[in-house]
C-alpha positions in Angstrom: 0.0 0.0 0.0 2.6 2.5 0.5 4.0 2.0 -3.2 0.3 2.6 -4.1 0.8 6.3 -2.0 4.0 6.7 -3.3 2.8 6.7 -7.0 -0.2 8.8 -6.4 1.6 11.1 -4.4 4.3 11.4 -7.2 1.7 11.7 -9.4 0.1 14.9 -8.0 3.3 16.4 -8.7 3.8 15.8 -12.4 0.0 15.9 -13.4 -1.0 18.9 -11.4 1.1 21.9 -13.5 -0.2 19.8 -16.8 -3.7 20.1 -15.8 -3.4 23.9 -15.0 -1.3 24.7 -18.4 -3.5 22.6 -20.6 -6.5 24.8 -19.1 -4.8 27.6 -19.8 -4.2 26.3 -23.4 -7.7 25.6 -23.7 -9.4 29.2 -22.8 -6.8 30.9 -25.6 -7.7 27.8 -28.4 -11.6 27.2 -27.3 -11.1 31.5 -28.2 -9.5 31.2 -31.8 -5.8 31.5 -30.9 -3.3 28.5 -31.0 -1.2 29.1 -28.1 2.0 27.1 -28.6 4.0 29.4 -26.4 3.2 27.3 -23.6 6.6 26.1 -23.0 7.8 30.6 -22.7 5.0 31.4 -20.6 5.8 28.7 -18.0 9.5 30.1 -18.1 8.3 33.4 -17.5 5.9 32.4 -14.8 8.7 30.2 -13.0 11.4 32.4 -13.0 9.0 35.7 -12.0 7.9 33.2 -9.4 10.9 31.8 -8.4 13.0 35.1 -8.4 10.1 36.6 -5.7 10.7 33.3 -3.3 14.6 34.2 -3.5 14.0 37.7 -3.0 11.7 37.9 0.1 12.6 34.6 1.6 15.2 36.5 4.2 12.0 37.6 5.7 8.7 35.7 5.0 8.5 31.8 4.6 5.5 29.0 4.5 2.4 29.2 2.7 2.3 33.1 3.1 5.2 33.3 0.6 4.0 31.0 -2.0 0.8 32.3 -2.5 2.1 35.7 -3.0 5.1 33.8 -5.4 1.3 32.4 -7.5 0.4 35.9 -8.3 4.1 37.3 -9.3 4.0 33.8 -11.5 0.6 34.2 -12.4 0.7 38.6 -13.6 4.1 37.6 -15.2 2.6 35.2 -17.5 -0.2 37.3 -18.2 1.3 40.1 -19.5 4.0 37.9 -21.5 1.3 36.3 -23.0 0.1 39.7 -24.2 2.8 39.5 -27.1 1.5 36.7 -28.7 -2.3 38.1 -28.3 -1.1 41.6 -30.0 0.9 39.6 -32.4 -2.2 37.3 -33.4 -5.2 39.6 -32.8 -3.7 42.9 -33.4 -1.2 41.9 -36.1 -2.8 38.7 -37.6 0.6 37.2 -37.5 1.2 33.6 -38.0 0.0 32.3 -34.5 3.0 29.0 -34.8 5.4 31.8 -35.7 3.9 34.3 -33.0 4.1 31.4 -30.4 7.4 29.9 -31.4 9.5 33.4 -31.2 7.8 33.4 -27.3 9.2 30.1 -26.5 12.6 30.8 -28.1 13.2 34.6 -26.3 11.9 33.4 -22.6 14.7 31.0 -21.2 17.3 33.2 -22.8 15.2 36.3 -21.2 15.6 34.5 -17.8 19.6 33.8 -17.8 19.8 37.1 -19.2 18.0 39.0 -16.2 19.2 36.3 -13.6 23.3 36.6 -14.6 22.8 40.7 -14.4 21.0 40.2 -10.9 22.5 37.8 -9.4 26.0 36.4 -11.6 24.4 32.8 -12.1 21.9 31.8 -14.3 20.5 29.0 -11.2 18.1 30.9 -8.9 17.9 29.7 -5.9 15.3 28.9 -3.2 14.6 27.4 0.1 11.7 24.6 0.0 9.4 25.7 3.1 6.3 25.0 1.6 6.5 21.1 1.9 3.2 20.3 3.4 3.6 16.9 5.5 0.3 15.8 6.5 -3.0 18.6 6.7 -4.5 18.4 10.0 -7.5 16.0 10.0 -7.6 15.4 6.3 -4.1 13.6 6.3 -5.7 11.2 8.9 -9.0 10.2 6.6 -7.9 6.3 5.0 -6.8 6.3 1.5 -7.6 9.5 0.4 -5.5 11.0 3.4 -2.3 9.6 2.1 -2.9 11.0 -1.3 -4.5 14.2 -1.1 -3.1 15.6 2.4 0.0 14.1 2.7 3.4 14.9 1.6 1.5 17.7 -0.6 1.4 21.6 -1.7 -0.7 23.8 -1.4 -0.4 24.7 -5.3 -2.5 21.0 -5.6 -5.5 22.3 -3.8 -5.2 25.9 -5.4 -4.9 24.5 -9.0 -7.6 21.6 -8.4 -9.8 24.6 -7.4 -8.7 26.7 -10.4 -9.8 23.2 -12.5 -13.2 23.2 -11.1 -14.0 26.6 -11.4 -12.4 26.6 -15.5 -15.1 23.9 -16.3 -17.9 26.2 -14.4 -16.9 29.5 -16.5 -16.2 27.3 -19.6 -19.3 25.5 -20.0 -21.9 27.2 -17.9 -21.6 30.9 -17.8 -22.2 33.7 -20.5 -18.3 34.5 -20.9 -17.8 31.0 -21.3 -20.7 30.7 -24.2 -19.0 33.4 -25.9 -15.2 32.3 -26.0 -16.7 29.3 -27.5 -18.3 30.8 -30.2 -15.1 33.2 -31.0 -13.5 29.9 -31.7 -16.4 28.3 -33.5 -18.3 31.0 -35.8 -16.1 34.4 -35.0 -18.7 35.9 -37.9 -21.5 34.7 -36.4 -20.5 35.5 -32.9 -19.7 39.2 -34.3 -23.0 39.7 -35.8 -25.1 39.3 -32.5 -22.9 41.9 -31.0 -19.8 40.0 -29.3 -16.9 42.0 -29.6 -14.2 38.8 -30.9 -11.0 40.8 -30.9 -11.8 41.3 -26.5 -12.8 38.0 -25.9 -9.9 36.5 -27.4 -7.6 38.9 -26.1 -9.0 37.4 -22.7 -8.8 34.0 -23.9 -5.1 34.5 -24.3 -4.6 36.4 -21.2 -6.2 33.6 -19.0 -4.1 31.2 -20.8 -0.8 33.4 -19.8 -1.8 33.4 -16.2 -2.7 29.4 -15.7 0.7 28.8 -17.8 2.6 30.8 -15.4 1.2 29.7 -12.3 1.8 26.2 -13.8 5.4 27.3 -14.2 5.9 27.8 -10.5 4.0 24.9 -9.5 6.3 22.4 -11.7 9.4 23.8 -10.0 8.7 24.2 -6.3 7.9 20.3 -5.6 10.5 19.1 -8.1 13.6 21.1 -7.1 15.1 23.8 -5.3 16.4 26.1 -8.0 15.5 27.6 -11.2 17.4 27.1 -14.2 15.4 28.7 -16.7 13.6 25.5 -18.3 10.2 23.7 -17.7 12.0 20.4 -19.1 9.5 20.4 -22.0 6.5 20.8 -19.8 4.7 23.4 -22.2 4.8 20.8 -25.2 3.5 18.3 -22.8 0.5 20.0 -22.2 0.0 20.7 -25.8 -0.2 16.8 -25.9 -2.9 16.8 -22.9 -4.9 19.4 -24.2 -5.2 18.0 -27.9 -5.5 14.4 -26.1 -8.7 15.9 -23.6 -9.9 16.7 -26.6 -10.0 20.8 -25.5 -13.0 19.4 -23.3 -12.3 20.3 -19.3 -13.1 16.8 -17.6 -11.4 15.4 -20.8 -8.1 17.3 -19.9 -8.3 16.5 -16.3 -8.1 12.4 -16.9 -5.3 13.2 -19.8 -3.2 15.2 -17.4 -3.2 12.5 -15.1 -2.7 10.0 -17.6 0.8 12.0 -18.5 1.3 12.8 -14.8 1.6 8.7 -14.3 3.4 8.0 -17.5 6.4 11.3 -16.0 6.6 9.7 -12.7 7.1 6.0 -14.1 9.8 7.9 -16.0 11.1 9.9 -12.9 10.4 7.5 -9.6 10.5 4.2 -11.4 13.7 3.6 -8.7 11.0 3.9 -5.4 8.4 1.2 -7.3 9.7 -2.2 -6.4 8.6 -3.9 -9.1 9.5 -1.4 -12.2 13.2 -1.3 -10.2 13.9 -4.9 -10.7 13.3 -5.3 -14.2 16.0 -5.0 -16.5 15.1 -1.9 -17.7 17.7 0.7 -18.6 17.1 4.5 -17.4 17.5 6.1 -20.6 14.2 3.8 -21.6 12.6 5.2 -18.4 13.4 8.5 -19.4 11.3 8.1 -22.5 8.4 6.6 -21.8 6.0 10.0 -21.5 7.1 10.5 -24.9 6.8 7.2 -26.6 3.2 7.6 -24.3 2.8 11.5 -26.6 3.6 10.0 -29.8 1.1 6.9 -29.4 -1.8 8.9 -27.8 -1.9 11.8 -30.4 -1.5 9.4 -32.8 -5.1 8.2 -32.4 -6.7 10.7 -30.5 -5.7 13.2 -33.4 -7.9 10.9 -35.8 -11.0 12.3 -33.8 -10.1 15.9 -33.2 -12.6 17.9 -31.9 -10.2 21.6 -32.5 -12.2 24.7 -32.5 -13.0 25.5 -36.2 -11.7 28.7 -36.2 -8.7 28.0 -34.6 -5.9 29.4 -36.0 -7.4 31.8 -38.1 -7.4 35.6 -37.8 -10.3 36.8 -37.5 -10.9 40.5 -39.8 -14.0 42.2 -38.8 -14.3 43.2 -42.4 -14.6 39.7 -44.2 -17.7 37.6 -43.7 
């Protein structure tokens, strides 16, 4: 039973900042706009986040700290993402292109900044957020283990942030409308929805979830920033096309991933993957063998936004 814990604990790491990127990448895609810069935006997020921990850290610590380190994270990647809005909206650029110059200029934005701060492109932090058991809830059977032990709080905040994306998705007027900007933009237009606002929102909610899931990769997984997400922006590109851009769809796919990355990362604390002959470097690859088959046949049944990827000119019907 405690390998069982182990997993799912290990799991909650590695899924959780999947699930809170893919949503991000949903809101700016279910609006019209491919959002490929991902990978940038959690860069951003991180090392905003990160660099806010190191600086205050002297003289605050705990929870306290870290929720403030969410918002820095989460503004950051909000107003990065911005660019790529302006670039697609404003400019009708080339959303790949837009979205692939974002993900090129952000680590080398980050080594930049942190080498003129601080000398060294590693930021450092001290992990006091390590939550070890929540009073009463850690004691409940089975789900105790999981949930409230050996946790963060970025799991509850970004599980919260999950629930309330699939409320204002599917069941509130905002919601309605971003999906018909990426449906019917022309159609949307002509009973008064202004497309160019909603998607800039779109985008901007996407910036703030992929920064926020920036910060929430790094803080359980190490204790220093080294400008890179280890390919965790692409990854959720893979969980939000394999969820189908559907909420409860991206949930189980992040989760899926999330046990595929800690196969590949804690296959050394699961007795039985340890003794088989298996060499690392196979270990290393199986959420990517796990991308490549999934999208495979998921991508047969896409269920894309129509209008994604195509900028919208309120002139043209």
């Amino acid at each position: 039973m405690d390998t069982v814990y182990f997993v799912a604990q290990q799991t909650m790491y590695f899924a959780i900042p999947l699930l809170i990127v893919a949503l991000g990448g949903m809101f700016s895609e279910r609006s019209g706009i491919i959002n490929i810069a991902l990978e940038g935006i959690m860069v951003v997020g991180a090392f905003a986040g990160i660099s806010f921990i190191n600086f205050f850290q002297s003289s605050m610590s705990g929870q306290g700290l870290l929720i403030l380190a969410i918002l820095a994270a989460g503004v950051s990647g909000g107003i990065f993402s911005m660019f790529h809005a302006f670039a697609s909206i404003k400019l009708k650029a080339d959303q790949t292109i837009s979205g692939t110059a974002l993900n090129m200029f952000a680590p080398a934005f980050a080594i930049f900044v942190a080498r003129m701060v601080q000398g060294v492109q590693q930021v450092q932090f001290k992990d006091t957020f390590y939550i070890r058991s929540v009073p009463v809830l850690g004691n409940i059977p089975v789900i105790g283990p999981i949930l409230f032990q050996n946790s963060y709080i970025t799991t509850y905040i970004c599980l919260g942030i999950a629930l309330m994306s699939w409320a204002v998705i599917n069941h509130t007027r905002f919601g309605l409308r971003l999906r018909a900007c990426g449906e019917h933009p022309q159609a949307a237009d002509s009973v008064g929805i202004n497309v160019y606002r909603i998607r800039y929102a779109g985008v901007l909610i996407s910036g703030v979830l992929a920064g926020i899931g920036g910060l929430t990769f790094v803080v359980p997984t190490s204790t220093n920033f080294n400008a890179t997400v280890a390919g965790y922006g692409f990854l959720a590109l893979a969980v939000l096309i394999f969820g189908q851009w559907r909420t409860k769809k991206i949930f189980f796919a992040a989760f899926f991933f999330g046990i595929m990355k800690t196969f590949a990362s804690a296959y050394s604390g699961i007795p039985m993957l340890k003794a088989l002959p298996i060499s690392n470097e196979i270990y290393k690859m199986i959420p990517y063998i796990a991308t490549l088959v999934v999208l495979t046949f998921s991508s047969k049944n896409s269920q894309a936004p129509k209008a994604e990827g195509i900028p919208y000119d309120k002139g043209s019907r």
